[in-house]
C-alpha atoms as one frame of an Amber mdcrd trajectory, in Angstrom:
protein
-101.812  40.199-192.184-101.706  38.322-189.083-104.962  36.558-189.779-103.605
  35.843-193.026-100.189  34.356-191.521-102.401  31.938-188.920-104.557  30.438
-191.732-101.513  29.700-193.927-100.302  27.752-190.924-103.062  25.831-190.257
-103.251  24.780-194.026 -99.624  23.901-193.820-100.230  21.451-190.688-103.170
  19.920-192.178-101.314  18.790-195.214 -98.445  17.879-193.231-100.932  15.619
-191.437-102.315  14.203-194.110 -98.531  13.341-196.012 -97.445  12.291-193.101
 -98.203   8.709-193.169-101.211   6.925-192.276-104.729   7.128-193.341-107.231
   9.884-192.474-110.530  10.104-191.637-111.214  13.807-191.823-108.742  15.609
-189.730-107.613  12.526-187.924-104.428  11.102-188.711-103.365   7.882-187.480
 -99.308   7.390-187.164 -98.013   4.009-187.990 -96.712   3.463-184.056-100.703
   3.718-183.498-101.862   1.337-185.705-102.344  -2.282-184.770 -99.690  -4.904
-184.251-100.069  -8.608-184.346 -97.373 -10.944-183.252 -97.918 -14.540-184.789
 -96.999 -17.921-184.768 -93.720 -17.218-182.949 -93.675 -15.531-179.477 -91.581
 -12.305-178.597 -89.624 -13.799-176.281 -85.970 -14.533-175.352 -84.196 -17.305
-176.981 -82.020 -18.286-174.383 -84.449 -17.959-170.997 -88.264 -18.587-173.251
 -89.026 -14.864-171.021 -91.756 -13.241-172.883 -90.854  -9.492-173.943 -93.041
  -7.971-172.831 -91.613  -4.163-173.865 -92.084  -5.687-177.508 -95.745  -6.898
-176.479 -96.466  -3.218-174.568 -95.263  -1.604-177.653 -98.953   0.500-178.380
-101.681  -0.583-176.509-103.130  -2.140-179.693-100.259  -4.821-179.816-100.957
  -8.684-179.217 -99.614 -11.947-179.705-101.787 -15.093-181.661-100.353 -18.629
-181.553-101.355 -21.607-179.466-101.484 -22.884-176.058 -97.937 -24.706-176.331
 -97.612 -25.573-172.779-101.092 -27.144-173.492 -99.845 -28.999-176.950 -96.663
 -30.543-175.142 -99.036 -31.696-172.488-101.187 -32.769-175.302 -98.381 -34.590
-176.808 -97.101 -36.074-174.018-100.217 -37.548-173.164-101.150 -38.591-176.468
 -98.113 -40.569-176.565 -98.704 -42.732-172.693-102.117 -43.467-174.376-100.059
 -45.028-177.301 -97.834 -47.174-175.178-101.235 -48.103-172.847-102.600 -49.760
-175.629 -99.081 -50.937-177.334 -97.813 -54.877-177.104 -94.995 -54.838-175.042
 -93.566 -57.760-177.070 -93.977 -55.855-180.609 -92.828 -52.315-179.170 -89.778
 -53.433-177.543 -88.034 -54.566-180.523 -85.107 -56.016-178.506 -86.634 -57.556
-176.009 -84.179 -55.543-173.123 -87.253 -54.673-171.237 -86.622 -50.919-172.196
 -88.595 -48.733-174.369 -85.917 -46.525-176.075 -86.883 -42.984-177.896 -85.050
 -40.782-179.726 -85.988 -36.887-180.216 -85.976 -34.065-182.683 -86.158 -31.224
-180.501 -86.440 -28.948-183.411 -85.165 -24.805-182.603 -83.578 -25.073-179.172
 -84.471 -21.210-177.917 -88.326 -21.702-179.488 -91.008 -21.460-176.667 -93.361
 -24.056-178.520 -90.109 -26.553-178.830 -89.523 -25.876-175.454 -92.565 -26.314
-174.289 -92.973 -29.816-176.686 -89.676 -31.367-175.229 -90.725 -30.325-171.648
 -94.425 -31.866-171.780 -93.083 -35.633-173.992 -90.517 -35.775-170.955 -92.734
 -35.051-168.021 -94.948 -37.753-169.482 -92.984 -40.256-169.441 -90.663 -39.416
-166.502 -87.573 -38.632-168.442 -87.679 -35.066-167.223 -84.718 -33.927-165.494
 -84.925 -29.943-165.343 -84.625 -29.040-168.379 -85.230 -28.983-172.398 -81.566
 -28.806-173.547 -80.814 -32.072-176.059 -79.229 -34.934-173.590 -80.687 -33.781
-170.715 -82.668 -36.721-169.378 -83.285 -39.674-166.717 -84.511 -42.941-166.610
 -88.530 -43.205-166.775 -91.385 -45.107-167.075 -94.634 -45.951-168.217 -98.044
 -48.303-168.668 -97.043 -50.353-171.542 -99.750 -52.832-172.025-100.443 -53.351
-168.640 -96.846 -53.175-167.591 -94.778 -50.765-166.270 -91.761 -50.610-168.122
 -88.519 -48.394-168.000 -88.684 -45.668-170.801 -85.020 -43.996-172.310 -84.261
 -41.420-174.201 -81.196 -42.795-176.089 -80.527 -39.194-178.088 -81.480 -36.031
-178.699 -80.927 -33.179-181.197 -81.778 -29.427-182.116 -82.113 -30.481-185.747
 -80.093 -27.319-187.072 -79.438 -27.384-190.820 -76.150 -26.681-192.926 -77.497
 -22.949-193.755 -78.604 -22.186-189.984 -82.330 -22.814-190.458 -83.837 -24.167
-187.247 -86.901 -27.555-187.310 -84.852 -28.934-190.479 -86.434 -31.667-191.758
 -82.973 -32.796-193.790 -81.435 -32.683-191.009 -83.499 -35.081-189.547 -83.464
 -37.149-192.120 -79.135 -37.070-191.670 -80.152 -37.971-187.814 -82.608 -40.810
-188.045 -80.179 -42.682-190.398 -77.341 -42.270-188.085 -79.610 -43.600-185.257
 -80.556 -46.251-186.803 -76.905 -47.361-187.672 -75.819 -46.434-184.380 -78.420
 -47.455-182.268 -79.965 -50.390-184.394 -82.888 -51.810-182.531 -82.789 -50.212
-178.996 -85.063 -47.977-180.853 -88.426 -48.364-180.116 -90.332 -44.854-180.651
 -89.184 -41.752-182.904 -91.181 -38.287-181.231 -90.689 -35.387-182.861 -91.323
 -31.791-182.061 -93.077 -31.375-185.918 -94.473 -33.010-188.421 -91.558 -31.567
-190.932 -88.792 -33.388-189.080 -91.072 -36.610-188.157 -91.162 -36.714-192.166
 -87.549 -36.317-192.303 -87.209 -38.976-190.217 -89.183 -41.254-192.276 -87.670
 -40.808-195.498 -84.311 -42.409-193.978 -83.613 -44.976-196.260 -82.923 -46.943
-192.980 -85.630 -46.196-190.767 -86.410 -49.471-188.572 -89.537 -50.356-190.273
 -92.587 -50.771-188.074 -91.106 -48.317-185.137 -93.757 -45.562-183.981 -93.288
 -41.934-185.032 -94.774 -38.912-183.213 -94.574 -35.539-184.624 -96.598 -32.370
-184.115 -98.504 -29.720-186.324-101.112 -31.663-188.267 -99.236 -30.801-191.467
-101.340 -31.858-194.589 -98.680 -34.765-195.248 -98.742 -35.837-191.622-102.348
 -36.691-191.895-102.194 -38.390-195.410 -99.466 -40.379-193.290-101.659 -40.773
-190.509-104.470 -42.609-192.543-101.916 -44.371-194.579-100.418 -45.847-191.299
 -97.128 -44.113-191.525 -96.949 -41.724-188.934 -98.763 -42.961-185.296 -99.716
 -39.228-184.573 -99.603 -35.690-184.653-101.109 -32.913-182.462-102.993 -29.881
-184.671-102.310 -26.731-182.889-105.448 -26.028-184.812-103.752 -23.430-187.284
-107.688 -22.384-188.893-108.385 -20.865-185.866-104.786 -18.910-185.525-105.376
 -17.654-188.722-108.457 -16.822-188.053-108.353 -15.135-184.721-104.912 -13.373
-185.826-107.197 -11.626-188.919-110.004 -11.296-186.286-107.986  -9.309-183.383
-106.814  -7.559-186.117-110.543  -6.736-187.226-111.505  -5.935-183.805-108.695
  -3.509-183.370-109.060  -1.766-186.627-113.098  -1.633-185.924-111.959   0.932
-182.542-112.488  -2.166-180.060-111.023  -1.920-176.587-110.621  -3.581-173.954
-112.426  -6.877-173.170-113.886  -6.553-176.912-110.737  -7.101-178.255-110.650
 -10.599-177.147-114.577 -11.875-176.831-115.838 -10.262-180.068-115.604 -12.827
-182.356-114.527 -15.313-180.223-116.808 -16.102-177.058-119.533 -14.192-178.853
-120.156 -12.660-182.731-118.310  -9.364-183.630-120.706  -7.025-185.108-120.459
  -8.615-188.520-121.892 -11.864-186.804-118.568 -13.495-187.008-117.371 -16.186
-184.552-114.391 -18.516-184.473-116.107 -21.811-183.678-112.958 -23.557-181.760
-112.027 -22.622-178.237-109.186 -19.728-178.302-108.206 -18.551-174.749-106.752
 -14.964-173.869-103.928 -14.907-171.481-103.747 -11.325-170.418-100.497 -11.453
-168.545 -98.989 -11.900-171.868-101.124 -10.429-174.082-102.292 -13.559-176.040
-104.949 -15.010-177.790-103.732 -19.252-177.622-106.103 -21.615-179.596-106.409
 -25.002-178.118-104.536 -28.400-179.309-105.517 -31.612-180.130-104.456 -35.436
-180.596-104.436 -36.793-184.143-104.276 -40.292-184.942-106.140 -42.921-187.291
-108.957 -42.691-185.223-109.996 -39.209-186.124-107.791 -38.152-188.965-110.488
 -38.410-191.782-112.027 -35.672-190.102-109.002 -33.677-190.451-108.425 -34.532
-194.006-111.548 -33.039-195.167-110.208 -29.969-194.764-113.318 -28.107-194.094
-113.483 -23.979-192.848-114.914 -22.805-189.857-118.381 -22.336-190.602-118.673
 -19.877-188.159-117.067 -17.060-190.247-118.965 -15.985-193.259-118.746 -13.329
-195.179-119.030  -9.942-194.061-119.886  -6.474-195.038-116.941  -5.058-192.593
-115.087  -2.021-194.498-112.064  -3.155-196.786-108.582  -2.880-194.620-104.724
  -3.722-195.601-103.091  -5.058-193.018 -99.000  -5.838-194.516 -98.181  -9.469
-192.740 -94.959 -11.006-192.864 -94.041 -14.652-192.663 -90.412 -15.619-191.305
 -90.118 -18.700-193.747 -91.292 -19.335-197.326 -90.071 -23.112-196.763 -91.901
 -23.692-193.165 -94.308 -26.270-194.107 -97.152 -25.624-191.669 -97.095 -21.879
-192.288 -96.980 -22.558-195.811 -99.840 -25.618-195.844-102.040 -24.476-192.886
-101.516 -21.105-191.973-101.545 -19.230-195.238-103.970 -20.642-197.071-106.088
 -20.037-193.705-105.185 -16.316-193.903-106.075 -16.236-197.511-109.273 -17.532
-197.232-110.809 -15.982-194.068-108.937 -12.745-195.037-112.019 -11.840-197.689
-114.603 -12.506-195.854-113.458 -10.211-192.998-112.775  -7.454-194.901-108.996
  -7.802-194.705-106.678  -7.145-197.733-103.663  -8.985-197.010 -99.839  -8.152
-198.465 -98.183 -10.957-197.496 -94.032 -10.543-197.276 -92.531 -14.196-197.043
 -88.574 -14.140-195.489 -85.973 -17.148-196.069 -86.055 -18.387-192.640 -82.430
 -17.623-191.591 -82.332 -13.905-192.486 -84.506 -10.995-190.120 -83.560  -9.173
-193.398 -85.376 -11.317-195.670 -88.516  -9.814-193.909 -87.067  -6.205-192.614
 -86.035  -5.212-195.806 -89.660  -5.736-197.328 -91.204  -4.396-194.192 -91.667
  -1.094-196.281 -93.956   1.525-197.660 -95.700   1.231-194.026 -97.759   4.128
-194.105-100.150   2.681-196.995-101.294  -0.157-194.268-103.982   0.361-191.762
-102.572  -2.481-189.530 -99.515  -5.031-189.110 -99.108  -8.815-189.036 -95.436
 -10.081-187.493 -94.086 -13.772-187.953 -90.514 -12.957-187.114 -87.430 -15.500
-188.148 -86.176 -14.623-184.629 -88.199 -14.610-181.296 -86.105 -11.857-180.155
 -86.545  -9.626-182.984 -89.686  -7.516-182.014 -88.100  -4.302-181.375 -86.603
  -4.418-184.924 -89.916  -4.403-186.511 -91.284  -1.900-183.659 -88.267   0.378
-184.397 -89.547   0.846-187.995 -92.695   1.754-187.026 -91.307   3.908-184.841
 -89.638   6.358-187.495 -91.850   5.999-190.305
């Protein structure tokens, strides 16, 4: 009877186990708060201070963050724009002859690390830094314009906030540039931008000065049809191929029982067992837990290259076993997620062995994503793209409990 008793227990546990949640490989049963966890595209962090959370990033010791090196892009912005002006007729570019070079800026989301990051590097480059990122908060510069030094202003500044709360609004922009113009007229001699989508805005201002220099940031498919069509002086790509490809490849690595140093170098600074590598350069900060792809400068002079829209050659397809990793995206509208990044996903997705279910939010609402972050127990892995930076343990807490 007792003997009887202890087998019926065991048989109980094991199918316990197995409806538990998860999928299992014999008697193994892997909880959701043990599967992998990607962070893309925006940072766990603080919105207020830029602080990395790191309790969000130390969540299971299979949780990382993929973006970009954005302290790199801003300094890759910032210097992309001196060369401009080094090269730029003092006599054309300062449209009122004050002996001033005046700029105005979309800062974009205010609390965003990248925006940060953007506003910080454009400033420090031309010498309008004064301590911080905030809109307004600026000195006099300068900098080489053909040949001569010249004073550089910012004249204005704004977060670029639109009517239904949705941060980088390109309408909103578009509302800006036209009051600038009015306002400003031609003390206006540049237009940066801290992404392509509100550098557009800006442009389609039925009174933007014609002729002035625009400067955005992304490498948006539109921004580089601009580009070549002499629209838009330059972008930076933040190369989003080879974010979408190393988020599906740490993912890969993870899911494949990789630890350690593999996580980060398989696949990247050498093949993965599939004979897989990401051909551009993607850096691992391990302070922070991050995988950052490098930037670079966009403008006529190498924008064909970027138009032809080719695929890293360097990831073929594989026979790695089928996976389904449940990603979410914080904004349907965002037009480099929605351009770049996805279609990215989608196509390097196959040929890693990745089944993706892609849950795409409304950009205001953590809802619009939570509330379709569901049935979690029929994924092997996680993808995050939250609306809010701050918003880590929300998705974490799920996981948690289910």
């Amino acid at each position: 009877m007792k003997k009887a008793l202890t087998i019926a227990l065991v048989m109980l546990v094991a199918l316990t186990s197995v409806f538990a949640g998860g999928s299992a490989e014999g008697t193994t049963v892997v909880q959701n708060r043990q599967k992998p966890l990607v962070f893309f595209n925006r940072q766990p962090s603080d919105p207020v201070s830029g602080e990395i959370d790191m309790e969000t990033m130390n969540w299971n010791d299979k949780t990382y963050y993929v973006g970009f090196d954005a302290v790199g892009g801003g300094v890759v912005q910032g210097q992309m724009i001196v060369d401009f002006l080094a090269t730029a007729d003092p006599a054309t570019l300062d449209r009122n002859g004050d002996g001033v070079i005046g700029y105005v800026l979309c800062i974009g989301d205010v609390g965003h690390n990248d925006s940060r990051a953007r506003t910080q590097g454009i400033r420090q480059a031309l010498g309008t830094w004064a301590g911080s990122t905030d809109p307004g908060v600026s000195q006099e510069g300068s900098a080489n314009v053909g040949g001569t030094t010249m004073p550089i202003v910012e004249l204005d500044s704004r977060a670029m906030t639109g009517t239904d709360g949705s941060t980088w609004n390109a309408n909103a922009a578009t509302d800006a540039m036209g009051n600038w113009a009015t306002q400003l007229g031609d003390q206006i001699d540049m237009v940066i931008s801290n992404n392509d989508g509100m550098a557009m805005g800006c442009l389609q201002a039925s009174n933007y000065p014609e002729g002035v220099p625009v400067f955005g940031y992304d490498a948006n498919a539109d921004a580089l049809e601009a580009i070549a069509a002499g629209r838009l002086t330059g972008t930076v790509s933040q190369n989003a191929d080879a974010q979408a490809a190393a988020t599906l490849q740490t993912l890969r690595n993870l899911l494949d029982g990789l630890t350690g140093a593999d996580v980060y170098t398989k696949g990247f600074t050498e093949p993965d067992q599939w004979g897989n590598q990401i051909t551009p350069e993607v850096n691992y900060d391990a302070e922070n837990k991050a995988l950052l792809a490098a930037n670079e400068a966009v403008t006529i002079a190498n924008v064909d290259r970027l138009l032809s829209g080719a695929r890293d050659e360097g990831i073929k397809q594989s026979e790695a076993p089928v996976v389904d990793v449940l990603l979410t995206i914080y904004n349907s509208a965002d037009n480099f997620l929605s351009s770049n990044y996805l279609p990215a996903l989608n196509y390097y997705a196959p040929l890693m062995g990745i089944n993706l279910t892609v849950v795409q939010g409304d950009g205001q609402n953590e809802s619009s994503c939570l509330d379709r972050f569901t049935n979690l127990a029929n994924y092997d892995a996680y993808a995050i793209n939250m609306v809010k930076t701050n918003s880590g343990p929300d998705y974490t807490s799920r996981l948690q409990y289910n």
